[in-house]
N, C-alpha and C positions, 0 to 999 in steps of 0.2 A: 389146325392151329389158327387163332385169330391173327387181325395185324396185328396188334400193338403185342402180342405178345412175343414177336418178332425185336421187341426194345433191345438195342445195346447201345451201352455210355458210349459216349463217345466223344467229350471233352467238358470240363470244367474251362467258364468265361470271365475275366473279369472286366474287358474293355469289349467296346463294340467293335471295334477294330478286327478283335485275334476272330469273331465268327468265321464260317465257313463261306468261300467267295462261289458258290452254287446258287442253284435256281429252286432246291428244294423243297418243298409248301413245309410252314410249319404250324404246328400246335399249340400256343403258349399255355400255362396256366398258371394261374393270378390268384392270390389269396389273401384274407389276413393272418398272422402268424396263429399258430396253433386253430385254424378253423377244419381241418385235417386232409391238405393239399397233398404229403407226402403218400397219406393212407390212400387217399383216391389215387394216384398216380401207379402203384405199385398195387392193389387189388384189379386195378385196370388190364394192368399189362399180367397178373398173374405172377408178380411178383412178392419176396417179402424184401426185400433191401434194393431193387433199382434206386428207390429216392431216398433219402436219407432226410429227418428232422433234424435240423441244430437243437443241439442240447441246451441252447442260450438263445430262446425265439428271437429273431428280429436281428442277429447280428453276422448273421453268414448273407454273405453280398455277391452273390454268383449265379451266372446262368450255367444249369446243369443239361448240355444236351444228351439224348437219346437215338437213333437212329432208330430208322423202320423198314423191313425189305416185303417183298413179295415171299411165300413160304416159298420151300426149298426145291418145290417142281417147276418153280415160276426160271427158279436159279439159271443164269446164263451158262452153256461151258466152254469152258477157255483152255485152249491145249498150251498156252505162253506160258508166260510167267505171269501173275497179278499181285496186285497191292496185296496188304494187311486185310485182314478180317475175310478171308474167304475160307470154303470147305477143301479142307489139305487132302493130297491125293491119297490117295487108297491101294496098296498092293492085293491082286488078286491073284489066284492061280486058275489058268487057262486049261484046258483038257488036254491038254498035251505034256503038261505040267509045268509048261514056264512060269514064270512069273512076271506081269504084264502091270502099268500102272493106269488106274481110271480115269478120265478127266477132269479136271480141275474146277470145279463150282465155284461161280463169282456170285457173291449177293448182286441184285439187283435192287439197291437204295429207291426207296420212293417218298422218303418225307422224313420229319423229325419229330418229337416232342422238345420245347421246351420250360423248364422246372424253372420259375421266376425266384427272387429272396421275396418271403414273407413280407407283408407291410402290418403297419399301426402298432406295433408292440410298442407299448406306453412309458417303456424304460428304455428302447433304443436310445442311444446319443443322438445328438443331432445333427454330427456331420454323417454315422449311416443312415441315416434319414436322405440327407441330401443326395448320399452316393445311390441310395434306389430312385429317387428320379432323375438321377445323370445314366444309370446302367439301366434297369427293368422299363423303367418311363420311356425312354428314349429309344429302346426298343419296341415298346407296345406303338408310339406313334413314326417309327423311323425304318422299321425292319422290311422290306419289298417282300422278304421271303415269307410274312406272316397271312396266315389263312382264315385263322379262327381264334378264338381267344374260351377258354373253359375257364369261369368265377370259382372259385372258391367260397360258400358261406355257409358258417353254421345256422342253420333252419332254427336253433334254439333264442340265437340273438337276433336276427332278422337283418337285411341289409344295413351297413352302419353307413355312416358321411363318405369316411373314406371309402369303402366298397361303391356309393352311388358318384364319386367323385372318379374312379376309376374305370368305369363304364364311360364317363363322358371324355375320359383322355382316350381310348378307344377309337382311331379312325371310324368313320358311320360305315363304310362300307364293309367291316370286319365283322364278320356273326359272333354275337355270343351267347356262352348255353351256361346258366347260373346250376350248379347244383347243390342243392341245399342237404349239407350234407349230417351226421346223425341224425339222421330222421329215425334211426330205430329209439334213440333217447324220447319219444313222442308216442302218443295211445293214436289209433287210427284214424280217431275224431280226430287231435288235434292235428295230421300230418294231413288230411281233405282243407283246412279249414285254412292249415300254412299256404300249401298251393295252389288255394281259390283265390287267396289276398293277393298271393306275390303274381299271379296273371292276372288277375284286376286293376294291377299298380303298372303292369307292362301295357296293358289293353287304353287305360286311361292315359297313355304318354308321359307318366309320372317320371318315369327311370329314361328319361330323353333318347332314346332308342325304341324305333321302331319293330311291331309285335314278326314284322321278318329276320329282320335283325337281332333278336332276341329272346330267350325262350329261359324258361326254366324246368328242372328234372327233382324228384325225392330223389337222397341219395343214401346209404350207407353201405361203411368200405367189410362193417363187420359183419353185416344182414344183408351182401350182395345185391341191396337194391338200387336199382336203375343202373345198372352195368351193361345190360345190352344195347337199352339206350345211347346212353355216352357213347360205346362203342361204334355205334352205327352210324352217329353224328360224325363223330372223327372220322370214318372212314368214306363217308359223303364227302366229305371237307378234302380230305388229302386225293381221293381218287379220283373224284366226280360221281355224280348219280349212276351213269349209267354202268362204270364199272363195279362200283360198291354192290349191284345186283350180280353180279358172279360169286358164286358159293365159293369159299375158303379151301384150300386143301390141310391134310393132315400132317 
């Protein structure tokens, strides 16, 4: 089992306030509305509904968090009693024939994903406008707990204003990995020729982030490409290098 495939919800946000008061490294991802944020997030994690599209781009205002544990051999066991969301005990029968209870498996949390609201949709009002840079803005530049930040962008339209305006609200010290995503919408000419420009525009200093600080991947959520990538970034990101080199269990 991968990490992220480890995801479960774990609160809908609408003030910065109600977040979680933990140390947990998290994942943001950033998008414009409809550039297919939901679809990468949930082919990611091996899901079809973790993340949810507003049926009305641009006007659902919420951070959706995710939790991420260690698989289930990593699982701490707890003979107590534990919170919510752990693995419930198990009656076994012993060879004597009693019947005996197993121990209690605690996930082991080691990070989050969080699902930003959509920006740029050109029929948004303008006070959701405003409320994405009072809730998602103020999180991308406020949040201690953030690690990494994953772009959102269709490879069809190319980075817009706002996408290169949002990179620069970005603390410098945050990595981000842009994935350009339908790229199966593209012949293979045109998807070398996307990802030669959009590193030549990072290499040149155009996009005001440094080529450490900043990377791009092909992506599609339908044609499974660049998934192990992304995957392996995330998991550099929340674990550290040297653990992310430990094989996964099943």
């Amino acid at each position: 089992m991968s990490l992220l495939q480890t995801a479960q919800f774990l609160d809908t946000v609408v003030r910065l306030e109600h977040l979680p008061k933990d140390d947990l490294p998290e994942i943001a991802f950033v998008g414009r509305s409809n550039a297919g944020k939901s679809s990468a997030i949930n082919v990611l994690c091996e899901r079809k509904r973790l993340a949810f599209a507003s049926k009305t781009p641009g006007r659902t205002q919420a951070l959706n968090l995710f939790n991420l544990r260690l698989p289930a051999s990593a699982m701490e066991r707890e003979d107590n009693d534990v919170a919510d969301n752990v693995v419930p005990r198990k009656l076994v029968r012993e060879s004597s024939g009693r019947l005996s209870e197993t121990p209690r498996l605690t996930p082991v949390w080691i990070g989050r994903l969080v699902d930003t609201p959509g920006y740029g949709y050109a029929e948004a009002p303008i006070h959701t406008k405003s409320q994405w840079d009072r809730l998602a803005g103020s999180y991308l530049q406020a949040r201690k707990n953030l690690r990494a930040v994953v772009l959102i962008s269709d490879v069809r339209r190319g980075l817009t204003t706002l996408d290169e305006d949002l990179l620069r609200w970005v603390a410098p010290h945050i990595p981000v990995v842009m994935l350009l995503t339908k790229a199966d919408k593209l012949t293979h000419q045109e998807r070398l020729r996307a990802i030669k420009a959009m590193k030549a525009k990072i290499k040149a200093g155009e996009l005001v982030r440094s080529e450490a600080m900043l990377q791009s991947l092909l992506f599609s959520a339908t044609h499974r490409m660049g998934l192990d990538e992304t995957r392996e970034l995330i998991k550099v990101w929340l674990l550290g290098s040297a653990e992310a080199q430990q094989p996964e269990s099943a």
